[in-house]
PABADREN-933245 format. One record per atom (N, C-alpha, C, O, CB): x, y negated, z. Coordinates in pm, whole numbers, padded with zeros to 5 digits, always signed. Glycine has a CB too. Example, Ala and Ser with C-alpha at 12.3 -4.5 7.8 and 13.67 -1.06 7.14 Angstrom:
! PABADREN-933245
+01319+00569+00780
+01230+00450+00780
+01320+00330+00780
+01424+00332+00846
+01131+00447+00905
+01285+00225+00708
+01367+00106+00714
+01290-00003+00787
+01341-00114+00804
+01408+00060+00572
END
This chain:
! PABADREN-933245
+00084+00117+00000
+00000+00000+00000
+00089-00124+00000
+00189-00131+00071
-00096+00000+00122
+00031-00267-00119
+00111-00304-00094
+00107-00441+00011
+00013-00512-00024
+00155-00300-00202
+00173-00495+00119
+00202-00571+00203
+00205-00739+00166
+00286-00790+00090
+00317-00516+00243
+00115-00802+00226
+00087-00948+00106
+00046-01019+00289
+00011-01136+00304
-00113-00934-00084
+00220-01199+00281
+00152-01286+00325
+00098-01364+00321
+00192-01441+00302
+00165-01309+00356
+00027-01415+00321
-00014-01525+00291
-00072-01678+00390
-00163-01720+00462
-00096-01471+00220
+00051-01713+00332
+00047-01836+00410
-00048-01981+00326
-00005-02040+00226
+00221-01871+00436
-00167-02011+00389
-00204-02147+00375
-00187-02245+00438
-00198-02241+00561
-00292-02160+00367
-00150-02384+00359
-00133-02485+00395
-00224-02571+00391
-00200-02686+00427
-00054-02514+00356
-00330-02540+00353
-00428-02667+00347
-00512-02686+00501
-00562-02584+00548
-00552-02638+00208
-00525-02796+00565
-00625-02822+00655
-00754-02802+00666
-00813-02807+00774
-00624-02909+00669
-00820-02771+00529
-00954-02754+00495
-00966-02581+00485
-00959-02525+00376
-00991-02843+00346
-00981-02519+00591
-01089-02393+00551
-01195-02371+00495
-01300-02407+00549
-01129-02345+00623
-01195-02298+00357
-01265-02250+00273
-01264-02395+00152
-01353-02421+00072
-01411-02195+00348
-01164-02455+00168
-01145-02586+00068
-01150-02476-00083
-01201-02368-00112
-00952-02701+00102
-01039-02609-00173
-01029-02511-00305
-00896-02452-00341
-00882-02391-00447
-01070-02586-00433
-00773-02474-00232
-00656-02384-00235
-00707-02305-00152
-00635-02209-00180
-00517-02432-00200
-00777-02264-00068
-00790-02129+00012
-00909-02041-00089
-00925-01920-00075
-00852-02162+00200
-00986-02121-00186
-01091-02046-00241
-01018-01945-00379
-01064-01838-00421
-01217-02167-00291
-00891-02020-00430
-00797-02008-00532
-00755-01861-00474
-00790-01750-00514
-00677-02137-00544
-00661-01900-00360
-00579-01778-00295
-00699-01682-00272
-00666-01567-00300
-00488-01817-00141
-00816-01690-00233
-00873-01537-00230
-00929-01485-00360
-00960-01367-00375
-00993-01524-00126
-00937-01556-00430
-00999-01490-00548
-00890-01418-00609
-00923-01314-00665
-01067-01589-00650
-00718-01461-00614
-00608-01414-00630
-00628-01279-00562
-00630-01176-00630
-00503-01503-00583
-00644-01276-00425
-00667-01121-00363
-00729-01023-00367
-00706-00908-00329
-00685-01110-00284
-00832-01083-00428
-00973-01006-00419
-00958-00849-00468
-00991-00739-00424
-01091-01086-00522
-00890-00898-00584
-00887-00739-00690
-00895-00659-00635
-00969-00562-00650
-00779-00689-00771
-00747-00702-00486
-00639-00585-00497
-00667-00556-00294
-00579-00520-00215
-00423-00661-00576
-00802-00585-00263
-00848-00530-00106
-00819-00389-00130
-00716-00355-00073
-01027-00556-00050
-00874-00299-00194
-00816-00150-00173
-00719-00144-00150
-00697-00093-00040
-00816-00064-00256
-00589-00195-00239
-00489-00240-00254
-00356-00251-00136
-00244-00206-00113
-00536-00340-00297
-00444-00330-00092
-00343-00451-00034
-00366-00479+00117
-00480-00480+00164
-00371-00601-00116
-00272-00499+00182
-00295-00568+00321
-00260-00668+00328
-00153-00701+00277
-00249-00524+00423
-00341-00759+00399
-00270-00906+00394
-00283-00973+00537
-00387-00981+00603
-00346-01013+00276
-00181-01009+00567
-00168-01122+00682
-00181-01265+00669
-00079-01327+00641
-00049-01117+00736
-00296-01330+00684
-00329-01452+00666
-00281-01553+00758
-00370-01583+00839
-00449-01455+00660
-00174-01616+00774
-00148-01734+00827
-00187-01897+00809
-00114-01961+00733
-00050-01722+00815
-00281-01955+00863
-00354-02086+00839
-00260-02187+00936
-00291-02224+01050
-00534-02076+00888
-00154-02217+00873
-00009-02331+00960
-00120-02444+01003
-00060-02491+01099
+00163-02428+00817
-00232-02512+00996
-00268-02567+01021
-00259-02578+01198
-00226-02666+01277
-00348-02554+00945
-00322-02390+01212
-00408-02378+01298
-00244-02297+01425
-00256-02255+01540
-00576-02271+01228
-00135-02304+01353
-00024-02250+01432
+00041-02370+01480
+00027-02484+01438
+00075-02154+01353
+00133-02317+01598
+00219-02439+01690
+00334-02391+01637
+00386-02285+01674
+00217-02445+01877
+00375-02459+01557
+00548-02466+01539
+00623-02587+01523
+00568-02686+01570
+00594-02397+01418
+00726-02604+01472
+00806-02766+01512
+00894-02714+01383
+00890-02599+01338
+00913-02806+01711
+00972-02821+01333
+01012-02818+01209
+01152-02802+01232
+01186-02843+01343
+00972-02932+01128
+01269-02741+01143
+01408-02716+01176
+01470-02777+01221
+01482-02877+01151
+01472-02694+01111
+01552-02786+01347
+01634-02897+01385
+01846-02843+01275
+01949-02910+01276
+01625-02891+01629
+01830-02756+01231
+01955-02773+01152
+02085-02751+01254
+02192-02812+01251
+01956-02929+01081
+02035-02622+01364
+02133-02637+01462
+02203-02471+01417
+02261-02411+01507
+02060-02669+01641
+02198-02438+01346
+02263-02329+01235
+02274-02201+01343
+02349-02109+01307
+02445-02385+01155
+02230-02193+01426
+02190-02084+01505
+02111-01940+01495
+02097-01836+01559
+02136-02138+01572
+02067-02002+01369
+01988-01860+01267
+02076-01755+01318
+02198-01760+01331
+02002-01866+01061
+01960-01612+01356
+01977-01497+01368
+02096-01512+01523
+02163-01411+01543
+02026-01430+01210
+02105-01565+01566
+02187-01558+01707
+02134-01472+01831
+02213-01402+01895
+02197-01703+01763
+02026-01478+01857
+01903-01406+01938
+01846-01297+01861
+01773-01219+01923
+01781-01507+01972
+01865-01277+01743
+01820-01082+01784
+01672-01164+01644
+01609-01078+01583
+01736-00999+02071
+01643-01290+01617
+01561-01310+01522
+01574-01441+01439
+01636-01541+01473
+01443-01297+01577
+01509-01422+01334
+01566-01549+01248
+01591-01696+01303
+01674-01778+01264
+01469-01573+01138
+01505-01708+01397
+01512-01836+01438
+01556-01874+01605
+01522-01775+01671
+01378-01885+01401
+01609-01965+01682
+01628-01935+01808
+01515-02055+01894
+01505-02075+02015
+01802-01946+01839
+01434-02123+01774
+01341-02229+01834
+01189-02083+01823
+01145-02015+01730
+01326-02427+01701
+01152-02093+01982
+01057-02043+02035
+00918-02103+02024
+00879-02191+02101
+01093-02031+02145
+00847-02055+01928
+00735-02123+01872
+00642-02032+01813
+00664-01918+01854
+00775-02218+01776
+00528-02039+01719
+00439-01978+01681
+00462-01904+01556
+00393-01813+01512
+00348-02054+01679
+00586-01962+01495
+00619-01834+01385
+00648-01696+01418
+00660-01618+01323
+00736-01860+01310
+00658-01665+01501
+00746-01514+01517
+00664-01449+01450
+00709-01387+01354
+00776-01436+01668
+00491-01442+01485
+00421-01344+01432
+00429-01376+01269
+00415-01273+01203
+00274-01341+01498
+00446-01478+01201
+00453-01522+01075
+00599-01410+01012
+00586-01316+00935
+00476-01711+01080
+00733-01461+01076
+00844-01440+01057
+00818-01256+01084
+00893-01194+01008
+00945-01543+01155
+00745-01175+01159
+00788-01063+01166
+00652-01007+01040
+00638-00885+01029
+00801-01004+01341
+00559-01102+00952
+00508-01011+00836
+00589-01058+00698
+00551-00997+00598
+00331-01031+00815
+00676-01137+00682
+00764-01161+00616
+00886-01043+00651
+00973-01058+00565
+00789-01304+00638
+00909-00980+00705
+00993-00900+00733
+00941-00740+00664
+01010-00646+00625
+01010-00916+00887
+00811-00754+00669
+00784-00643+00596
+00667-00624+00494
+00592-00529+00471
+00775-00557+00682
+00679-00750+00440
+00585-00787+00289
+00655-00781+00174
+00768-00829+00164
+00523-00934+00277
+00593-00722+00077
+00643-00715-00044
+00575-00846-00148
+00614-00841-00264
+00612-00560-00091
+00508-00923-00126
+00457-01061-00167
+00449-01159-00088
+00384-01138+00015
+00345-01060-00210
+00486-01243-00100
+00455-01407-00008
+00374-01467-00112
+00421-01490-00223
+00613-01530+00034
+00233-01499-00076
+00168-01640-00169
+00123-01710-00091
+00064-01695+00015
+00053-01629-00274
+00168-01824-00173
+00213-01984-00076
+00091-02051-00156
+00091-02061-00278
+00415-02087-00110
-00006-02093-00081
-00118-02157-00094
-00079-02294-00047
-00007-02308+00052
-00232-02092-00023
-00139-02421-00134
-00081-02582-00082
-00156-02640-00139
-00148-02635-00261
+00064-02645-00112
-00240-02705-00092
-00280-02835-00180
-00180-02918-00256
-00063-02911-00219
-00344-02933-00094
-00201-02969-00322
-00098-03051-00375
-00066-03205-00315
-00125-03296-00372
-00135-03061-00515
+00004-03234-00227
-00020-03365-00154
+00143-03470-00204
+00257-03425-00193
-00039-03320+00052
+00107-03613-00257
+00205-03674-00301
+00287-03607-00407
+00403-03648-00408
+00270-03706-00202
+00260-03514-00496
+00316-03429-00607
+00430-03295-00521
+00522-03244-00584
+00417-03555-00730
+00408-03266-00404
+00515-03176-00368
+00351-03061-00217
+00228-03054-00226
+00719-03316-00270
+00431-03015-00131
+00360-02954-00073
+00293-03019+00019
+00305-03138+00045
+00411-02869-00038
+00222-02941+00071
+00115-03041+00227
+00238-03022+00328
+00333-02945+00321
-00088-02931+00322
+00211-03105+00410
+00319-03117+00521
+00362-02989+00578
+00483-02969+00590
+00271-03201+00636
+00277-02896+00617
+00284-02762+00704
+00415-02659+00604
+00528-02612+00620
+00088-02671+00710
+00305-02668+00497
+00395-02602+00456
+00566-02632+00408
+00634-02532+00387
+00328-02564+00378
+00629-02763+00393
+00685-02792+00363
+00806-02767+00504
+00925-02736+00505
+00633-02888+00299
+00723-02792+00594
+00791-02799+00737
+00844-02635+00732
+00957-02602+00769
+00665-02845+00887
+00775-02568+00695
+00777-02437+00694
+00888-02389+00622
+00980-02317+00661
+00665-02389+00647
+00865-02446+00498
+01013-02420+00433
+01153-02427+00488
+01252-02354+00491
+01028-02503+00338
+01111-02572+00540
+01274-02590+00611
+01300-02478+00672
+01408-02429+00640
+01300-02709+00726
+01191-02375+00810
+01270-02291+00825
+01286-02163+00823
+01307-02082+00914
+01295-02311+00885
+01266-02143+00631
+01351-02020+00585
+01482-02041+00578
+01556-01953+00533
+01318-01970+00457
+01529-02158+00622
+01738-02144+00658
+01749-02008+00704
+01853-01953+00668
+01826-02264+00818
+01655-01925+00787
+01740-01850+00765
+01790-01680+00701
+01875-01594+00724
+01755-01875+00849
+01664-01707+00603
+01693-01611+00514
+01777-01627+00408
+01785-01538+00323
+01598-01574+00471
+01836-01723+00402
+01955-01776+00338
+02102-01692+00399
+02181-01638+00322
+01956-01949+00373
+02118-01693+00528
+02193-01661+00559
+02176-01557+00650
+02208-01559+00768
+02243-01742+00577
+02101-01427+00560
+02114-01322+00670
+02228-01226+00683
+02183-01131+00618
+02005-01242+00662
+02306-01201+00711
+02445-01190+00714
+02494-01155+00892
+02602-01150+00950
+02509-01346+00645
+02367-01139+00929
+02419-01168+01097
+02308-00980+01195
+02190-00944+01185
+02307-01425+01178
+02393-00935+01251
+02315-00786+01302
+02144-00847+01306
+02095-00955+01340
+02384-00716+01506
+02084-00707+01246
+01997-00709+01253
+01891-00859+01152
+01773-00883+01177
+02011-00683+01386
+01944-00908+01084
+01904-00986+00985
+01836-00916+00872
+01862-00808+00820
+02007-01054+00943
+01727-01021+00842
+01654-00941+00709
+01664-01085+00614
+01692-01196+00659
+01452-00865+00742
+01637-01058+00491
+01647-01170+00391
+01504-01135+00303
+01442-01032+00325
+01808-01165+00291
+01468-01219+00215
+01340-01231+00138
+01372-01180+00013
+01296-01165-00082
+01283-01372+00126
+01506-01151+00024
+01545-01082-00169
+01479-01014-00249
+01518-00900-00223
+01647-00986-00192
+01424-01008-00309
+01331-00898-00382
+01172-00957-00377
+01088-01001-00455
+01342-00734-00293
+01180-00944-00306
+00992-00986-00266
+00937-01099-00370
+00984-01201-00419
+00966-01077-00077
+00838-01043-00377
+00710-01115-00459
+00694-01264-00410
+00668-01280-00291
+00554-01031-00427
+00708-01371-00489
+00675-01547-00448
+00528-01522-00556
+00515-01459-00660
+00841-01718-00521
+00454-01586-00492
+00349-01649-00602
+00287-01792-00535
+00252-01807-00418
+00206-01527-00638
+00284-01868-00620
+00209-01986-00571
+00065-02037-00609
+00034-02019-00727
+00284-02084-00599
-00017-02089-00539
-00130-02102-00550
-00148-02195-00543
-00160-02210-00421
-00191-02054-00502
-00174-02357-00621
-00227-02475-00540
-00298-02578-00647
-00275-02577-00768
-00095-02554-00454
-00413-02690-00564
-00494-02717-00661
-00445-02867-00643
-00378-02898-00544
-00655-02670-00648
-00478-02957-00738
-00523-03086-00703
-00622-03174-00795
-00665-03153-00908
-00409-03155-00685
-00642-03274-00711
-00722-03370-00788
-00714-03446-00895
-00800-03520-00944
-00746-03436-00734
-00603-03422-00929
-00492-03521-01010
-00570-03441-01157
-00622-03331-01146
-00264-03488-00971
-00567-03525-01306
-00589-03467-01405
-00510-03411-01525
-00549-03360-01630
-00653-03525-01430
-00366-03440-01472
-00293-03409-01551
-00198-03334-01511
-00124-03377-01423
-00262-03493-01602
-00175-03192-01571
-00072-03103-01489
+00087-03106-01442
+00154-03043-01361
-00073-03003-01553
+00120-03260-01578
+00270-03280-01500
+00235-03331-01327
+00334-03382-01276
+00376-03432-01598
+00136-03324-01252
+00160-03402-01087
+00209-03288-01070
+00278-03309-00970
+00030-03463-00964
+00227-03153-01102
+00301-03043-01030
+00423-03047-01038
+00469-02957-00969
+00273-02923-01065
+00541-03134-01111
+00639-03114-01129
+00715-03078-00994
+00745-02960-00973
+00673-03207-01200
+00748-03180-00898
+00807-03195-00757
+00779-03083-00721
+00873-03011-00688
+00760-03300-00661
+00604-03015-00713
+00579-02871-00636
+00634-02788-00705
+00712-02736-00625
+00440-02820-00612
+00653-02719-00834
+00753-02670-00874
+00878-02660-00880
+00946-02559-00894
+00742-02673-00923
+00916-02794-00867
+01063-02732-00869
+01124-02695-00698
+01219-02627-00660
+01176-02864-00953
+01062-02743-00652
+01106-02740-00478
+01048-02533-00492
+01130-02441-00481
+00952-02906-00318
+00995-02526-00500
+00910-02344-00500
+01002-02290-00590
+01041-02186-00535
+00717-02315-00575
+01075-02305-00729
+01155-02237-00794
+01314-02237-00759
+01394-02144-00759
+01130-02275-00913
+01329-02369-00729
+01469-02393-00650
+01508-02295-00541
+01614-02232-00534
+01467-02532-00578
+01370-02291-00426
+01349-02226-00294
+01381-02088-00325
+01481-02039-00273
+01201-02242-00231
+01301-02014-00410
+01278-01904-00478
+01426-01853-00519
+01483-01747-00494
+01178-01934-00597
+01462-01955-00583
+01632-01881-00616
+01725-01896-00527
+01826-01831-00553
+01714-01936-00737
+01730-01965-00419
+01825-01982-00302
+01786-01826-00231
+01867-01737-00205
+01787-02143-00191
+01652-01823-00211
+01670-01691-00106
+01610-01545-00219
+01544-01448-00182
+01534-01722+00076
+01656-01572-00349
+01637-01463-00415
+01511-01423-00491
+01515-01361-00598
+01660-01382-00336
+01380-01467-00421
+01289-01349-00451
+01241-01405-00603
+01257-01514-00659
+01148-01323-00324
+01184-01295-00640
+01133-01313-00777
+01008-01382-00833
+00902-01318-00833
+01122-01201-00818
+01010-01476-00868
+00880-01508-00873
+00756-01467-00965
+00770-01476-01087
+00891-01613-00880
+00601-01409-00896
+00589-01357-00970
+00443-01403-01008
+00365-01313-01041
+00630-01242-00945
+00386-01569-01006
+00340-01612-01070
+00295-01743-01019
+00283-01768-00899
+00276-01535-01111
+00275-01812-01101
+00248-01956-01031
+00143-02040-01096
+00144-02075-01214
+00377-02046-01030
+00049-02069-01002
-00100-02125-01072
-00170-02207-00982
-00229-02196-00875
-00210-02006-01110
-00130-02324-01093
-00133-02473-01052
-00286-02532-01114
-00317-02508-01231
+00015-02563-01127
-00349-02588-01051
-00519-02599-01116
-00542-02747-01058
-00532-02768-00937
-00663-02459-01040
-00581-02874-01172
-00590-02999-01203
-00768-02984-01185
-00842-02885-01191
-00510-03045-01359
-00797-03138-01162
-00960-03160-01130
-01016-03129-01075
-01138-03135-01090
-01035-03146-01179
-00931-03054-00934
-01044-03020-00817
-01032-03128-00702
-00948-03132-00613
-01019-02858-00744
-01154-03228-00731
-01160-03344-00630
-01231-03271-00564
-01152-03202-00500
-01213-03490-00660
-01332-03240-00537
-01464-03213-00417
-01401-03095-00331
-01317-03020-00380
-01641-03150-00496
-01448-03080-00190
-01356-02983-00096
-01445-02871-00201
-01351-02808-00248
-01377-02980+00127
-01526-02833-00241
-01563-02663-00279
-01596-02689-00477
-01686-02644-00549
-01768-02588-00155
-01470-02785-00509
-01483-02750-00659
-01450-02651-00700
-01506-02612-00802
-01431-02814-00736
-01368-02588-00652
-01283-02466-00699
-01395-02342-00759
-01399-02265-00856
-01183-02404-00553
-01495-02380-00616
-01587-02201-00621
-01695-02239-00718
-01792-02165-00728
-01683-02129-00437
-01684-02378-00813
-01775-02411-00919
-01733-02372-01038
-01809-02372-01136
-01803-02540-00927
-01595-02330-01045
-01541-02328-01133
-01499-02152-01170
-01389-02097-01156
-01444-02433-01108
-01608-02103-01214
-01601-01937-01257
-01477-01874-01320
-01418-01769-01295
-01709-01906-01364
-01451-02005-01441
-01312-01928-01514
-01174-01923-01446
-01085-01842-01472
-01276-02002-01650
-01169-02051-01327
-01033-02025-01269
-01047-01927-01167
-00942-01900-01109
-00965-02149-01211
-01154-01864-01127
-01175-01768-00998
-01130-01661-01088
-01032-01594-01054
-01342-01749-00913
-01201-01630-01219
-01179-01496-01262
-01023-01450-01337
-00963-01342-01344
-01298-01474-01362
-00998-01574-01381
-00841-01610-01404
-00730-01544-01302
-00625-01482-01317
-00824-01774-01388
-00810-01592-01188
-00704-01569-01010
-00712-01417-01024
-00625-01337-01058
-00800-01638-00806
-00889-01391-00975
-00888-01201-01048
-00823-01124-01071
-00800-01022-01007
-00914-01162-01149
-00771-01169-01190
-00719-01073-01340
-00573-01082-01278
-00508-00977-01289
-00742-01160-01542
-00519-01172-01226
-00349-01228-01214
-00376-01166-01103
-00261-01124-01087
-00277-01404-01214
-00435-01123-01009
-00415-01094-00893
-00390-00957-00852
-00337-00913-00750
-00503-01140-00836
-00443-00896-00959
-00497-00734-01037
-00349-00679-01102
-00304-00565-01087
-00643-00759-01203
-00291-00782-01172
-00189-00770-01229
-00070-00782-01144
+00028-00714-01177
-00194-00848-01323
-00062-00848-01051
+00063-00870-00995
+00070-00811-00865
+00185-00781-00831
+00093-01007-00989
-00036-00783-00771
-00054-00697-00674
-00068-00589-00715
-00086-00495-00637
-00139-00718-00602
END
């Protein structure tokens, strides 16, 4: 079976990046297990850059609400990164979040795991009507993607969703998510 996290960043439950990311899943419930993380709704604090990665026995030595995050990343074969699109790059949570995969960068230390291999897919919508506003969110997710290896294995970026529940109006990008979701899970 295969192992899927999924982390959302949007503040809005059941908005139109969380409506995106499940229709992505849907296919593959027989499938698939998934650990849903909503950063909104977790207590964590953002990297302080004190290079301490993996010193304590786990990736990180700041004591906070990732662990349970950090220990289904340890044994997922997909990460999809759900984000609204905010200022052309990620929503805050998640971005904070990024900072700290430092240390799957440098797993190199007993008992270290790294993200190498594993499935990236990205999921995120915005209001904006023209699809270059994704540039910034792309390249920060492909950049990320090749620093700690994993492969990316699809990325679907969706323009004109102003209203919090445009997404679930919109049949062809749900069944779109479907089919890609079918395919890549």
């Amino acid at each position: 079976m295969t192992k899927v996290t999924l982390i959302l960043g949007s503040p809005r439950k059941g908005g139109n990046t969380e409506t995106l990311a499940e229709a992505f899943l849907s296919s593959s419930e027989k499938t698939a297990r998934v650990d849903r993380f909503r950063l909104q709704e977790m207590d964590f604090s953002g990297c302080t850059d004190c290079r301490q990665c993996w010193s304590q026995g786990g990736p990180c030595v700041i004591e906070d609400g990732l662990k349970p995050l950090y220990a289904s990343l340890k044994d997922s074969d997909a990460i999809l990164f759900a984000s609204p699109l905010y200022w052309y790059s990620w929503s805050g949570p998640v971005k904070t979040l990024w900072d700290r995969f430092l240390p799957f960068a440098y797993g190199d230390k007993p008992g270290a795991f790294t993200l190498e291999g594993k499935k990236a897919i990205l999921v995120s919508a915005a209001g904006d009507a023209e699809g270059s506003c994704f540039q910034g969110l792309l390249f920060s997710f492909r950049r990320s993607c090749s620093l700690l290896k994993m492969t990316i294995a699809g990325e679907f970026c969706f323009t004109g969703l102003h209203g919090r529940d445009e997404a679930s109006k919109r049949s062809e990008l749900l069944q779109k998510l479907r089919l890609a979701g079918q395919s890549v899970l």
